[in-house]
C-alpha positions in Angstrom: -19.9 150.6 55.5 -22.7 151.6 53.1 -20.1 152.8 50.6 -18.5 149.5 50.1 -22.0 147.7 49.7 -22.6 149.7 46.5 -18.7 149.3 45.1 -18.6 147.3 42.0 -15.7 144.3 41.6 -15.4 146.2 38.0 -14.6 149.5 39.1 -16.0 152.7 37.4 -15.7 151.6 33.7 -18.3 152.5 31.1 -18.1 149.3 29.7 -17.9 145.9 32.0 -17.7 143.8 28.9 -14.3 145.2 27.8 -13.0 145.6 31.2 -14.0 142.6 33.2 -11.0 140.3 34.1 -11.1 136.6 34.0 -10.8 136.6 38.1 -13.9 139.0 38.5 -15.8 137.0 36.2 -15.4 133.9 37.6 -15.9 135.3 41.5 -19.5 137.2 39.9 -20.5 133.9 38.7 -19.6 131.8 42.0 -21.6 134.6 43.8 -24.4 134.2 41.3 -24.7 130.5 41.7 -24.7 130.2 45.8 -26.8 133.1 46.1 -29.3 131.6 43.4 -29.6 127.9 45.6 -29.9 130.8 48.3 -33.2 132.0 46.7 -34.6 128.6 45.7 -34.4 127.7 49.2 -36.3 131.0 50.2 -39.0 129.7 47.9 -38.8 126.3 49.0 -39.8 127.2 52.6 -43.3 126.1 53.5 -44.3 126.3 49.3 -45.2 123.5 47.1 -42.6 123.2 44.3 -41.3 121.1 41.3 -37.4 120.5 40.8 -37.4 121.7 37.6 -38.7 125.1 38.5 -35.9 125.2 41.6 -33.3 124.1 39.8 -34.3 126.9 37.0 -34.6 129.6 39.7 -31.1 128.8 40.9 -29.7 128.9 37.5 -32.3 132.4 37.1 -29.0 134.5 39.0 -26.0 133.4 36.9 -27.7 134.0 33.4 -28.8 137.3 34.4 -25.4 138.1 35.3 -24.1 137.5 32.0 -26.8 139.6 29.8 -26.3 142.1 32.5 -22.2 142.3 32.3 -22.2 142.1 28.1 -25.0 145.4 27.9 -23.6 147.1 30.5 -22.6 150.8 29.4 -24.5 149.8 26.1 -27.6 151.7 24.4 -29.5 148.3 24.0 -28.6 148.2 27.6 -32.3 149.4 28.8 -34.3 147.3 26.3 -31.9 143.9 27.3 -32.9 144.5 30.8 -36.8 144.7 30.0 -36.3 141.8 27.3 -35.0 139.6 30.6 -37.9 140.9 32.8 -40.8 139.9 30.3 -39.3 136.4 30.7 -41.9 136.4 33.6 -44.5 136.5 30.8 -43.7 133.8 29.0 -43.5 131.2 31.5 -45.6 127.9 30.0 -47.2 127.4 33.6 -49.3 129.9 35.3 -47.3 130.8 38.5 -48.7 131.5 42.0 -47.7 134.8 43.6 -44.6 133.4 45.3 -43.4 132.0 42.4 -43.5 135.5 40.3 -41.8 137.1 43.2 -39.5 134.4 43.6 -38.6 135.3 39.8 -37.9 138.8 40.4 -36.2 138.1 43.4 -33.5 135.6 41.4 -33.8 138.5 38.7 -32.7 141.0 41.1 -29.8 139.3 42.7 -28.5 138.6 38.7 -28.7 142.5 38.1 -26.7 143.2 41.1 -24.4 140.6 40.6 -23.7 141.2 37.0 -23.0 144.8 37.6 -20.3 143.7 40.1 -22.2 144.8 43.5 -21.4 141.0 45.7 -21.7 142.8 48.9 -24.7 144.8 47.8 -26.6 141.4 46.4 -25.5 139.2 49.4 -27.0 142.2 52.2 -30.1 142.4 50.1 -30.4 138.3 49.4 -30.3 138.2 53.8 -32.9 140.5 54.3 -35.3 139.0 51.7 -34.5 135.6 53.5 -35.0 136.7 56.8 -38.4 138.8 55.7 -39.7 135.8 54.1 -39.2 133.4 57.4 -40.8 136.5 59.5 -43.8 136.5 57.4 -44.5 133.1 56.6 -44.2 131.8 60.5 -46.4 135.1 61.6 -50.2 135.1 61.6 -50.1 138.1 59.2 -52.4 137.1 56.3 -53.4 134.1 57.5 -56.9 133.1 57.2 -58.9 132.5 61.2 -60.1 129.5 60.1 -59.5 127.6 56.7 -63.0 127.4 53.9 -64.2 124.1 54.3 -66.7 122.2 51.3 -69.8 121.1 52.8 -71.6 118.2 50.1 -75.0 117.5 51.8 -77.6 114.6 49.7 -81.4 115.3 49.5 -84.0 113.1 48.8 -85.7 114.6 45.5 -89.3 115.8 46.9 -86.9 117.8 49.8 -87.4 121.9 49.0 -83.6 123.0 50.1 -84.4 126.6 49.1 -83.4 128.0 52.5 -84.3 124.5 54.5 -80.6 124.3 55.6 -79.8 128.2 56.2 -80.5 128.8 59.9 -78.4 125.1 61.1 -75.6 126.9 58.9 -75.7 130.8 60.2 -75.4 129.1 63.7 -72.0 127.1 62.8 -70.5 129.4 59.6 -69.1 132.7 59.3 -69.4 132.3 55.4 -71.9 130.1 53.4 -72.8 130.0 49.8 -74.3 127.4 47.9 -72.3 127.1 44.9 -73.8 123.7 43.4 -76.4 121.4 42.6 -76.5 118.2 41.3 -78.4 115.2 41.1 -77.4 111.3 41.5 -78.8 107.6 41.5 -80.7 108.5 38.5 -82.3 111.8 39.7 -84.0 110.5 42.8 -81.5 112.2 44.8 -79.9 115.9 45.0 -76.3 117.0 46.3 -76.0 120.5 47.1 -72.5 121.7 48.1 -71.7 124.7 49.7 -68.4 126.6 50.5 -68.0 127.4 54.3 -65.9 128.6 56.7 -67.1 127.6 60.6 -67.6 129.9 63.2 -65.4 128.5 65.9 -62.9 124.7 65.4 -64.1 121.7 66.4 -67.8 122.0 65.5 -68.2 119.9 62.8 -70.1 116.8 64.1 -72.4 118.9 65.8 -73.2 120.9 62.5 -73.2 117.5 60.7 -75.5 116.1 63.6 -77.8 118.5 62.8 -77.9 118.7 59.0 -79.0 114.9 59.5 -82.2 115.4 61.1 -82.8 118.1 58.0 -81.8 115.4 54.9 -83.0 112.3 56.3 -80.4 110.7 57.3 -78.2 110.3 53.7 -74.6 110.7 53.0 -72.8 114.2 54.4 -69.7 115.1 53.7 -67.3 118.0 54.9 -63.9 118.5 54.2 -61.0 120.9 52.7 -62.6 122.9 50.3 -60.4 122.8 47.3 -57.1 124.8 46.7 -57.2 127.7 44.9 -54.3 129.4 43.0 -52.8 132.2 44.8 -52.1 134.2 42.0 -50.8 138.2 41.4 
């Protein structure tokens, strides 16, 4: 069983390029493509994405293939491979974690299909799939409760230093002040802080509270903004 997962289509021939048939070729590249729109939809599951970036990861497969089956058995062989792994480098957007792995995923399933392993990349595309769904539905990783932006106004002549702190250490688990600013021509101050509550469902009585502090004026708490989730 394991022996026939690691059996190349090309047999044991030191060079692929001169010894691939038309047939092989053809059945590497139909493997390449379906198992590429198999990884694009592993990174389409619960993930933001752009066509243009799915379409190219489902492409990623079959044009690995081919670098892989003309250097096989080559010396440039080894730097060919690397030249095709430092694409990840040169991509014009920064990517987020899943995207880079996504990447070397498609990257992987190329090498193994361009060295004429099907059963090998098939077995391995699977697994990857079903880790993937395992870890994104389980609570592994996954923050208690999500950072929240907390935008309180001040009247100008209000001291915040610290007027605010023991309202927030009684409804946050985390609280920093990352910004001050002033509006409506300096008579009034916004402070906004990054916070993540305590316990769900307490927000009116933490903005309840913060209103007897700031005199009444405009609160606001929402989702604090994404951040990229990068390597």
């Amino acid at each position: 069983m394991l022996e026939s997962l690691v059996t190349s289509v090309y047999g044991s021939a030191d060079s692929l390029a001169g010894n691939v048939t038309s047939f092989d070729f053809l059945l590497c590249c139909l493997f390449s493509i379906v198992l590429g729109v198999a990884v694009a939809f592993i990174y389409m599951f619960r993930h933001n994405y752009s066509k243009n970036f799915v379409v190219t990861l489902a492409l990623m497969p079959l044009i690995v293939q081919m670098v892989i089956t003309l250097v096989n058995g080559n010396i440039g062989a080894g730097i060919a491979v690397m030249g095709v792994f430092n694409l990840v480098r040169f991509r014009s957007i920064p990517g987020s974690a899943k995207d880079i792995g996504s990447v070397f995923l498609a990257m992987a399933v190329g090498l193994a299909t361009g060295m004429g392993y099907l059963a090998l990349a098939v077995v391995f595309t699977i697994i990857t799939a079903i880790a993937n769904l395992v870890f994104v539905l389980s609570p592994l990783g996954k923050q208690k409760e999500p950072g929240k932006a907390l935008t309180v106004t001040i009247p100008e002549d209000l001291p915040y230093e610290g007027v605010f702190d023991e309202v927030l250490d009684r409804y946050t688990d985390r609280c920093e002040l990352v910004e001050v600013s002033t509006s409506n021509m300096g008579s009034l101050y916004r402070l906004r802080y990054d916070i993540r509550m305590r316990q769900a469902g307490m927000e009116k009585q933490l903005i309840d509270e913060l209103r007897c502090l700031n005199g009444n004026l405009k609160i606001t708490l929402g989702r604090a903004a994404a951040t990229k989730d990068v390597l």
